[in-house]
C-alpha positions in Angstrom: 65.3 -11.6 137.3 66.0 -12.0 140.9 63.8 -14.1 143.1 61.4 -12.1 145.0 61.0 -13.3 148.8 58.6 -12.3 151.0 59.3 -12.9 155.2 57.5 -12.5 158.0 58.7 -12.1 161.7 57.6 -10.7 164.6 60.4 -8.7 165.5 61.9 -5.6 163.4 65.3 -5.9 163.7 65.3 -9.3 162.8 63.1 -8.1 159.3 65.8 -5.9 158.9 68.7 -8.2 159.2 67.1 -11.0 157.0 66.3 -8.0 154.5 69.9 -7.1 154.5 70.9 -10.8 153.9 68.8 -11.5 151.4 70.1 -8.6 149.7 73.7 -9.1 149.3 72.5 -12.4 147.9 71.0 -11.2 145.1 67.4 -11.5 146.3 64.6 -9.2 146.3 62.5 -8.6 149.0 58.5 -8.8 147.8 57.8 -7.8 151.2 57.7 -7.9 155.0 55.2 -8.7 157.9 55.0 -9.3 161.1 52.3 -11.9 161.9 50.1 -14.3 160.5 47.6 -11.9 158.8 50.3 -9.9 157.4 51.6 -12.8 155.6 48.6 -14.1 154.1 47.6 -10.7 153.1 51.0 -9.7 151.4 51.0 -13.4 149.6 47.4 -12.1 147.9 48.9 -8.6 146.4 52.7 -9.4 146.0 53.6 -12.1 143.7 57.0 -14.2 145.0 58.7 -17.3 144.6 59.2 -18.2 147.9 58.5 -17.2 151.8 60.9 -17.3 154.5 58.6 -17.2 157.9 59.4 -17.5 161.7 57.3 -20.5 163.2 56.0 -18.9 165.9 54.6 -15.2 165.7 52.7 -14.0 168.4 49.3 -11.6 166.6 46.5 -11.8 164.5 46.1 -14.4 162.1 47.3 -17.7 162.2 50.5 -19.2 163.9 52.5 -21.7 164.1 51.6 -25.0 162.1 48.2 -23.9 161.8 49.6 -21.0 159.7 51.7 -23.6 157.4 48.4 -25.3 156.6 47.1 -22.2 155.5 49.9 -21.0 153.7 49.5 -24.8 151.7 46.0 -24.8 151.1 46.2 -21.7 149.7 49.1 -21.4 148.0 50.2 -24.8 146.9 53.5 -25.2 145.5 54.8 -22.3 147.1 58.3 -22.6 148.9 58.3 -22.1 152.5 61.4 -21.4 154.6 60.9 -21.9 158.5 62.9 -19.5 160.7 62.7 -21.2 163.8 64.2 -21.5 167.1 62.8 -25.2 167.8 65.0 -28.2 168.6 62.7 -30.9 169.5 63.4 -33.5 166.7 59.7 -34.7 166.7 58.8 -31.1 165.6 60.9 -30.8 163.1 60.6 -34.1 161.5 56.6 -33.2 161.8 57.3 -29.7 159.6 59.4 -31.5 156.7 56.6 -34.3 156.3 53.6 -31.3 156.6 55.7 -30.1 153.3 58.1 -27.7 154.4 60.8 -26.6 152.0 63.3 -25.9 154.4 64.5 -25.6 158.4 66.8 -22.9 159.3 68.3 -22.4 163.0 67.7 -19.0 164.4 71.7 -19.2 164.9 72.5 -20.7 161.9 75.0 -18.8 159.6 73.6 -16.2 157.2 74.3 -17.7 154.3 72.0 -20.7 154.8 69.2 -18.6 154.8 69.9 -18.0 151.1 71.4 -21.8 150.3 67.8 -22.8 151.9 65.8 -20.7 149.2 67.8 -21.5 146.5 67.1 -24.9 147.5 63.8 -24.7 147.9 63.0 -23.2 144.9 64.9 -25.7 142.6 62.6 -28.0 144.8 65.0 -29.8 147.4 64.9 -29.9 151.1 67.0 -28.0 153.1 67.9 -28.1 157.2 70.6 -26.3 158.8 73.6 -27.9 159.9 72.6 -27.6 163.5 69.0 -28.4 162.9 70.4 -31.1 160.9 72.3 -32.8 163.8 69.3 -33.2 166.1 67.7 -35.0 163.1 70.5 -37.1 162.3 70.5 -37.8 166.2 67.2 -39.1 166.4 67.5 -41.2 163.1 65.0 -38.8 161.5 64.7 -39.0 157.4 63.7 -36.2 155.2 61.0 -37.0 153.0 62.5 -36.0 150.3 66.4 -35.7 151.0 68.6 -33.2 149.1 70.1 -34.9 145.6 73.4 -36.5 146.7 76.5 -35.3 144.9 78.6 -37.4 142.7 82.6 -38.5 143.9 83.8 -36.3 141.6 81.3 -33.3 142.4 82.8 -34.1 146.0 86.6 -34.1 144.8 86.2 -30.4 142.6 84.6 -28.9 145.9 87.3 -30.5 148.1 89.6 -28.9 145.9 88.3 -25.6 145.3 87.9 -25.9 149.5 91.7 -26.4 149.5 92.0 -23.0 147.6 92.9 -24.4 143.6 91.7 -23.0 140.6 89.3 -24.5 138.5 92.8 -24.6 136.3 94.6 -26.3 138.7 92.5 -28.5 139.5 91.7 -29.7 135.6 95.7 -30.3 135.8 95.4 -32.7 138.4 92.9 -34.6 137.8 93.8 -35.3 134.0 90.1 -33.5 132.9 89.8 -30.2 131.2 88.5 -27.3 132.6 85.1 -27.2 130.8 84.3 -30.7 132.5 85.5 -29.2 135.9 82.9 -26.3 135.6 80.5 -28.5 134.6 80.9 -30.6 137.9 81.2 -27.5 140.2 78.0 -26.3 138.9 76.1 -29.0 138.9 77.1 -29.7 142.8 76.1 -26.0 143.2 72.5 -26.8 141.8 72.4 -29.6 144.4 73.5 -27.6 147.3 70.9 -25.1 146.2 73.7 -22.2 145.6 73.3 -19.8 142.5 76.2 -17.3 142.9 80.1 -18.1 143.7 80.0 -16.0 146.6 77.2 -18.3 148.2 79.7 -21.1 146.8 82.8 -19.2 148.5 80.7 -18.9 151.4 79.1 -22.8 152.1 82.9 -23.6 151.6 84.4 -21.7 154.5 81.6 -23.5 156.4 83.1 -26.6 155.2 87.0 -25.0 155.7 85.9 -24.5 159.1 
């Protein structure tokens, strides 16, 4: 069964692109709002595994953190994906130690928004390579940081990065190729990725 997601944001066309996202990554959309009541209201008739929800959405109902603390009180244990256009490194330190699952950039490459559920859902923490950075830059720590991968997780995808087969690269390194598979799914599960094209895709990230 896919996942069912249900997002909220305060502009259309940006529903529409995160439908179309979430989509082509094998995800259903549970539904769609556009402000704080909208959310909260969906969340009581449409069962989900996770929400993906700009920070800030102007209309009734609760916004911004305030609308996180609702979300947790009543709906504990649900994953939560912030869409957000925020930089300040105090702010987003604050959101990952209130509980947020996950920080995505509002430019941040389509596939993270998909990585970042997958993620949160397997219950890990993900932020956005650029959101990432102004942590990093700050000396910010996640409360609970993403599972690190192993050396030779880290070898199959630098290899698999470099374009080999999972064949080729059981040739090289001297193990088979169920071991191999083994490895590049487990670093998958880490990195929150369920599909090879989210796989394909967090690699050209790396490629690039």
């Amino acid at each position: 069964m896919q996942p069912r997601i249900i997002i909220a944001d305060d502009h259309p066309v940006v529903l529409h692109g995160i439908r179309i996202v979430l989509e082509r990554h094998q995800m259903d959309v549970a539904g769609a709002a556009a402000d704080g009541a909208g959310l909260l209201q969906l969340l009581v008739q449409e069962p989900c595994h996770a929400v993906l929800t700009d920070l800030s959405m102007p209309g009734p109902g609760p916004d911004g953190p305030e609308l996180l603390a609702v979300l947790r009180e009543r709906h504990p244990g649900l994953p939560v994906v912030v869409l957000t256009g925020a930089r300040h490194p105090g702010l987003l330190d604050g959101l990952l130690r209130d509980g947020v699952h996950g920080l995505v950039d509002k430019s941040a490459d389509f596939p993270e928004l998909a990585q970042a559920l997958h993620a949160a859902m397997a219950g890990q923490i993900f932020v956005s390579h650029h959101l990432r950075r102004h942590l990093q830059a700050r000396d910010l720590l996640f409360p609970h940081p993403p599972a690190a991968l192993s050396t030779r997780e880290l070898e199959v995808l630098q290899l698999l990065t470099d374009g080999l087969s999972i064949n080729a690269i059981a040739d090289r390194s001297g193990r088979s190729p169920k071991t191999i598979s083994r490895q590049k799914a487990e670093a998958m599960r880490k990195l929150g990725l369920q599909t090879n094209q989210e796989l394909y895709d967090y690699l050209q990230t790396r490629r690039d």
